[in-house]
C-alpha positions as CSV (number, residue, x, y, z in Angstrom):
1,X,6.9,-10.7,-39.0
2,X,8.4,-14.4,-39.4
3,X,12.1,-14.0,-40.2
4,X,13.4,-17.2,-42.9
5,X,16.9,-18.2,-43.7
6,X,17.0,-18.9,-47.1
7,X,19.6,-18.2,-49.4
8,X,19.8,-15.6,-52.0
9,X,19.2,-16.5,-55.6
10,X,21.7,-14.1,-57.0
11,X,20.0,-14.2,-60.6
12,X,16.1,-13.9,-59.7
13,X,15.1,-13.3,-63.3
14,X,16.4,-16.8,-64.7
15,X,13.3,-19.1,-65.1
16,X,12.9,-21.6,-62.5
17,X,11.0,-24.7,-62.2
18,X,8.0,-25.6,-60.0
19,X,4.6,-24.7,-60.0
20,X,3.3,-23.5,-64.0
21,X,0.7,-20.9,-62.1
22,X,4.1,-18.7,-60.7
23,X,5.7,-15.4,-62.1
24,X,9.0,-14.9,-60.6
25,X,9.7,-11.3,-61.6
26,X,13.7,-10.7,-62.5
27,X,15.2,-7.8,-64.8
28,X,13.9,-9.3,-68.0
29,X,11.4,-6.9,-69.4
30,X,8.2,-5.7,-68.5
31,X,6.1,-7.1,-71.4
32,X,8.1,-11.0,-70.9
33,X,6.2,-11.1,-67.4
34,X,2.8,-9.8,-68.9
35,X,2.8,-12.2,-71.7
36,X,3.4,-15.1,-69.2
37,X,0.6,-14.0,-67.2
38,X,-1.4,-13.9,-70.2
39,X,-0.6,-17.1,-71.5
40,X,-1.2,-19.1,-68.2
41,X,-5.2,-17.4,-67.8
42,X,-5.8,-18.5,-71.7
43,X,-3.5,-20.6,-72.7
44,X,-3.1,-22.5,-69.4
45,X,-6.7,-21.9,-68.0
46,X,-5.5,-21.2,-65.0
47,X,-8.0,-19.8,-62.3
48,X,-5.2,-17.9,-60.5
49,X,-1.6,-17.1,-61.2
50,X,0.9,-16.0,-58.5
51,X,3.3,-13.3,-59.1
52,X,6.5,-12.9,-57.1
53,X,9.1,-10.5,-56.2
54,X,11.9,-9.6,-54.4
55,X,13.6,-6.0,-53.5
56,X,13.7,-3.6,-56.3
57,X,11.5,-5.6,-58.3
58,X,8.8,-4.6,-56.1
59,X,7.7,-2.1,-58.2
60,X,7.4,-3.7,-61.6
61,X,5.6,-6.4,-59.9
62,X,2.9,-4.5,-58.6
63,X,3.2,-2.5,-62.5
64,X,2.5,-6.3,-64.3
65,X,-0.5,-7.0,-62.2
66,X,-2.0,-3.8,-63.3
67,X,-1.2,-3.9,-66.6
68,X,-2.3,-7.6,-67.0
69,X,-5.7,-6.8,-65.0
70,X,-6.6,-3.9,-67.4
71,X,-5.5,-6.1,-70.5
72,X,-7.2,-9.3,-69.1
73,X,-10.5,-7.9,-68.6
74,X,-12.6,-9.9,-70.3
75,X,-11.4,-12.3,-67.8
76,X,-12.6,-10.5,-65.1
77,X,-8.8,-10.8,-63.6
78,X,-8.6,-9.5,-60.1
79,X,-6.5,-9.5,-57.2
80,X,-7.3,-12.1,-54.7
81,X,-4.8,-11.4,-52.5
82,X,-1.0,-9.9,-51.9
83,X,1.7,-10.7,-49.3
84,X,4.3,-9.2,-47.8
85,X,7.1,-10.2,-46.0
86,X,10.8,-10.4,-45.9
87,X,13.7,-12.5,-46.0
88,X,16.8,-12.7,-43.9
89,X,20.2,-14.3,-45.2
90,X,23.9,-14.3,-44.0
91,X,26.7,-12.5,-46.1
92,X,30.2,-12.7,-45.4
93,X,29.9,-9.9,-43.9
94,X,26.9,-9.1,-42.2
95,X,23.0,-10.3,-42.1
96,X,20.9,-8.7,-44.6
97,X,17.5,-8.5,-44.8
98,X,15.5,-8.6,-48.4
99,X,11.3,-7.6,-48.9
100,X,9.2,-9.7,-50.8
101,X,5.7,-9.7,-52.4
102,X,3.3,-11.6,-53.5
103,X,0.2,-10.9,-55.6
104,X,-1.9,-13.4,-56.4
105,X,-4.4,-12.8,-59.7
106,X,-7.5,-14.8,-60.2
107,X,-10.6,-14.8,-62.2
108,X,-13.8,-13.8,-60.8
């Protein structure tokens, strides 16, 4: 497994900028990162979206593309593909190490 130094974003569910076809997952709730999804396969017309988490998030991660495949389905939304990996930053006090995932959602 590939180790990275990058540095913790402290606040992981404040919107960032970048690519429109990416979900960063945070503490907002549940239905907030299913409507996004939403909007970017008909709204957007995108052919794939990315959704990605960090630690504890995990979970409702993998709960969002569920629920969005099952709600999507005249879409024919499936998963194309999920990563794993993990992250490895310096504290003050010691090196910590964070998982991360990322599935990937995209029409068939």
């Amino acid at each position: 497994m590939a180790e990275e130094n990058k540095t913790l974003d402290l606040n992981p569910g404040k919107e960032q900028k970048g690519e429109n076809n990416i979900v960063f997952v945070g503490s907002k709730p549940l239905i907030n990162y299913i409507r996004s999804v939403t909007i970017q396969f008909k709204r957007e017309n995108s052919q794939e979206v990315v959704i990605k988490s960090r630690g504890k998030f995990i979970s409702k991660a993998v709960d969002i593309a569920e629920v969005a495949r099952r709600n999507l389905e005249d879409l024919k939304i499936a998963v194309k593909d999920i990563k794993i990996n993990s992250e490895s930053f310096q504290t003050a006090e010691k090196k910590t190490n964070i998982s991360t995932m990322d599935i990937t959602l995209a029409k068939q």
